[in-house]
SEKOLTI-747467 format. One line per field, with one value per residue (C-alpha): residue in three letters; x, y, z. Coordinates in steps of 0.1 Angstrom, whole numbers. Layout:
BEGIN
residuo (ALA,...)
east (X,...)
north (Y,...)
up (Z,...)
***
This chain:
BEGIN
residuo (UNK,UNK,UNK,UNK,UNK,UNK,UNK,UNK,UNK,UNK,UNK,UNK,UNK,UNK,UNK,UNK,UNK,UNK,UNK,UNK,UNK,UNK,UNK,UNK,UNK,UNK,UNK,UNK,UNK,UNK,UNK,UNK,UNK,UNK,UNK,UNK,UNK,UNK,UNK,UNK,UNK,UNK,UNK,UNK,UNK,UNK,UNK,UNK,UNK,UNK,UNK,UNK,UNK,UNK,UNK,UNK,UNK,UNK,UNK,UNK,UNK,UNK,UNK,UNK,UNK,UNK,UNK,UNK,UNK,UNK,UNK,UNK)
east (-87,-55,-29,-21,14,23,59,77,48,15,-11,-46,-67,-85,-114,-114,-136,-128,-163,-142,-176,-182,-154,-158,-136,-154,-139,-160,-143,-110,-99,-69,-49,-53,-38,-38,-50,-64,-50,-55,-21,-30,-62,-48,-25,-48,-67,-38,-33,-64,-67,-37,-48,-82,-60,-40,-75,-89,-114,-121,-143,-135,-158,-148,-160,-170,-143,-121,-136,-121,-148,-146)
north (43,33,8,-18,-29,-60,-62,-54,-66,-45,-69,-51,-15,-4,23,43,76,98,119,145,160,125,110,85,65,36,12,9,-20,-39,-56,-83,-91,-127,-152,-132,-151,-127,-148,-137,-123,-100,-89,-77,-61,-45,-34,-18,2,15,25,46,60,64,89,103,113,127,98,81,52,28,12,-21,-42,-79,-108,-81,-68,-81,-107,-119)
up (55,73,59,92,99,118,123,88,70,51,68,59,66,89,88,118,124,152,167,187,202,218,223,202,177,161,137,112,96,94,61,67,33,19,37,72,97,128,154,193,193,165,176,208,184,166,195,211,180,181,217,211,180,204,228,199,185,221,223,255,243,212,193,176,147,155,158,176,205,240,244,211)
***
């Protein structure tokens, strides 16, 4: 479990799990602190964060929860 930082402010956690052998980081789960509203602007956010933390973590795919995948 990660704590997630938007700006200057604690906004939520995220649950990421790198699989080195695969490749693979999937987020298992992304919980956004009362009154957060995950707005398209912070879902890119969010999704930028983990594509580096993807790299960081040798992973070339990224797996994302529902409500913050590119099509969603």
């Amino acid at each position: 479990m990660l704590p997630v930082v938007y700006g200057e402010s604690f906004i939520g956690r995220i649950e990421a799990i790198p699989d080195r052998k695969t490749g693979v980081l999937t987020v298992k789960n992304i919980w956004l602190e009362d009154g957060v509203r995950a707005g398209v602007r912070l879902r890119a956010a969010i999704r930028a964060a983990a594509d580096r933390f993807a790299r960081f973590n040798n992973c070339r795919e990224l797996i994302l929860p529902e409500g913050f995948r590119p099509e969603d």
